[in-house]
N, C-alpha and C positions, 0 to 999 in steps of 0.2 A: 377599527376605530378605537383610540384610545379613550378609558374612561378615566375621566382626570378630575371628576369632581368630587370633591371629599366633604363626608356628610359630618353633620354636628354628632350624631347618634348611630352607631351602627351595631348590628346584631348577625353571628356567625351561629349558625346551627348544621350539626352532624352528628354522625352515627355513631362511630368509632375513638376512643381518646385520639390517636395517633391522627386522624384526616384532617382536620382544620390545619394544622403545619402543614401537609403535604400539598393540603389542598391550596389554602389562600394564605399562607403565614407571612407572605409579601406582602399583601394587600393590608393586612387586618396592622401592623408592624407601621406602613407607609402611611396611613388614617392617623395611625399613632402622632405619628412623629407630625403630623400637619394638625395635631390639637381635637382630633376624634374623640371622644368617648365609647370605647368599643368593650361588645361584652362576647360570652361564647356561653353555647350551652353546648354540650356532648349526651347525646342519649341513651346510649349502650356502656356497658359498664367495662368492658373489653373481656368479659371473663372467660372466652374461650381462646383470649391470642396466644396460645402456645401448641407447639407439634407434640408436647409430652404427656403422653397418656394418662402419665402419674402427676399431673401439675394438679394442683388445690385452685378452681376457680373464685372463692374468695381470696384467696391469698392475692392469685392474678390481677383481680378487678383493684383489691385493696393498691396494688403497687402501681397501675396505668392512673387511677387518678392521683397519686403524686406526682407522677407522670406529667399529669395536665396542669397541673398546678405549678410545676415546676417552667413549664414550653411558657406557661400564661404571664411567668413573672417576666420571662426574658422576651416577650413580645409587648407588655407595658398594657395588657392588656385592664379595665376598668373592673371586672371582673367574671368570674368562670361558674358552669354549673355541671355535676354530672347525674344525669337523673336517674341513671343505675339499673337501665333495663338490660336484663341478659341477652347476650351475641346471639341474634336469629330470631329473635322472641318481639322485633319493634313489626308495629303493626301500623297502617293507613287506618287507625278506626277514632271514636266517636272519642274516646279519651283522650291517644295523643293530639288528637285534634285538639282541644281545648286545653292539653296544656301547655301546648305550642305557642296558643291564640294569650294564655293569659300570660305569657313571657313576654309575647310582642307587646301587649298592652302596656304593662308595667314599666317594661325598658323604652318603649315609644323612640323605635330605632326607623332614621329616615331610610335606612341602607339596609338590606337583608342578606348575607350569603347565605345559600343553603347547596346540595348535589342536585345536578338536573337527573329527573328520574327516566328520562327517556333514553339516557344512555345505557346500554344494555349491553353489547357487546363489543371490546376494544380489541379490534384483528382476528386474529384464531385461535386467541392461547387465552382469553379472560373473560368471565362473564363479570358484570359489576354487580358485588354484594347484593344481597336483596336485603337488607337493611336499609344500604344508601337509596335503593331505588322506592323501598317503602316510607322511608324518612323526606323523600323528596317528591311525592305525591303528597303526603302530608302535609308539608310549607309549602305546597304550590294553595292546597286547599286551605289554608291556615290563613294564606295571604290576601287571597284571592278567590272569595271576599270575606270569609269570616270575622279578622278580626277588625276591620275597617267596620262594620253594621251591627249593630246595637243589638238585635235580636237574634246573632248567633252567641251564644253563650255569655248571656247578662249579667250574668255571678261572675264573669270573668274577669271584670273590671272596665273603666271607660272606652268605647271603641278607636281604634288608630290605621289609620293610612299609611303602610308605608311606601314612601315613594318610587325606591327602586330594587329589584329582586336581581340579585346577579346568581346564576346558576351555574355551580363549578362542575369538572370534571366534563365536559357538554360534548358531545361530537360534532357541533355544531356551533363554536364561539362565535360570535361576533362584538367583544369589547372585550380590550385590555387592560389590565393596569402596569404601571412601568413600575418595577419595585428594583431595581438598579441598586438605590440608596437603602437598603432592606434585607439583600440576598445572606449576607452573612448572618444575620437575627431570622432568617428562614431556615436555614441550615444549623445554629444552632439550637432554636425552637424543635426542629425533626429531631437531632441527637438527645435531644431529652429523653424520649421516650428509648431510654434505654431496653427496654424487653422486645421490641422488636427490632430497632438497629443490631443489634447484636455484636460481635467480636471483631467486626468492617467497617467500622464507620464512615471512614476514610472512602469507602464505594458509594456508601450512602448518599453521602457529602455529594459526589462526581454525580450520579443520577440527578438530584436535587438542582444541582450546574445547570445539567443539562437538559433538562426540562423545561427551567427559565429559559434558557438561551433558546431553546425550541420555538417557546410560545415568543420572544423576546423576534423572532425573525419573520413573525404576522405581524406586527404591533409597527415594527419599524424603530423599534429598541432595544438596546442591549438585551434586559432579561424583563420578564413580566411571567402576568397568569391571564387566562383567558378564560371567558364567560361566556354566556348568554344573556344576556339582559333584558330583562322586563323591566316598564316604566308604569305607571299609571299616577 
């Protein structure tokens, strides 16, 4: 089913600088361009994305959120956060929880992306980060129902409903979005984050293709992303 409704408000939360491009950079791009008001938070400050022993994780973290900053400007994004917790270190507990809750409140976003945390492993060659899957227990609990009820974290500001949770990454989609008009502002959103495209970009690019086109041939459209969706 394609999801084809575009909210007034939306709000994109992940783990890593680099996953909102790979993950929803169509969607979040496409919102855009139809008069959304779209924000992002990123949680993890990327400080371990490199294979070099000798790499300075400050330096690292310092460089992926220009990084985001950089993907955020070229998606027209309303604006970005990175809350700078270290690579391995994000937890499903009693904090992130509420500072999750007090982002949703603040931004009072009809629309939620977040990683569905049930995916766990993709064929035989991946397991899925435990970041993403502890970040996506969290905004499942964040949403449902914390920040919609008054007496989960009152300090946190006025409570908010949002209306629809789409869950990326999912082994189980069932809604699209057609990002056709987008692919290119996906692709260059990914090449931002220059420290991990690396010296290939041009591969990059072709994976990126082909991934929409993937999800693009469940939808019954050229290119898209695919979700799970919650409603309430």
């Amino acid at each position: 089913m394609l999801h084809d409704v575009v909210p007034a408000r939306a709000l994109a939360v992940f783990a890593h600088p680099d996953d909102p491009e790979v993950a929803c950079a169509g969607t979040l791009s496409t919102w855009v361009d139809a008069g959304a008001e779209v924000h992002l938070v990123v949680c993890n400050s990327g400080d371990k994305g490199s294979t070099d022993p000798g790499a300075d994780p400050t330096q690292i973290a310092e460089v992926r959120a220009l990084e985001v900053a950089a993907a955020a400007e070229v998606l027209g994004l309303a604006g970005h956060e990175v809350l700078g917790i270290p690579d391995g270190e994000l937890e499903n507990s009693l904090t992130t929880r509420e500072a999750l809750v007090r982002r949703i409140r603040a931004l009072r976003p009809e629309a939620v992306i977040a990683p569905d945390p049930t995916a766990v492993f993709f064929g035989d060659s991946y397991v899925n980060h435990r970041d993403h899957r502890e970040l996506g227990w969290a905004m499942l609990d964040a949403v449902a129902p914390a920040a919609a009820s008054p007496l989960y974290f009152p300090d946190a500001g006025p409570p908010h409903q949002v209306s629809t949770l789409l869950l990326s990454g999912s082994l189980e989609p069932d809604s699209w979005v057609d990002i056709a008009s987008a692919l290119d502002r996906k692709v260059a959103a990914v090449r931002c984050h220059l420290s991990r495209v690396g010296d290939a970009p041009e591969i990059v690019d072709d994976v990126v293709r082909q991934r929409a086109a993937d999800a693009g041939r469940y939808a019954g459209v050229r290119y898209a992303e695919g979700y799970r969706r919650l409603r309430f």
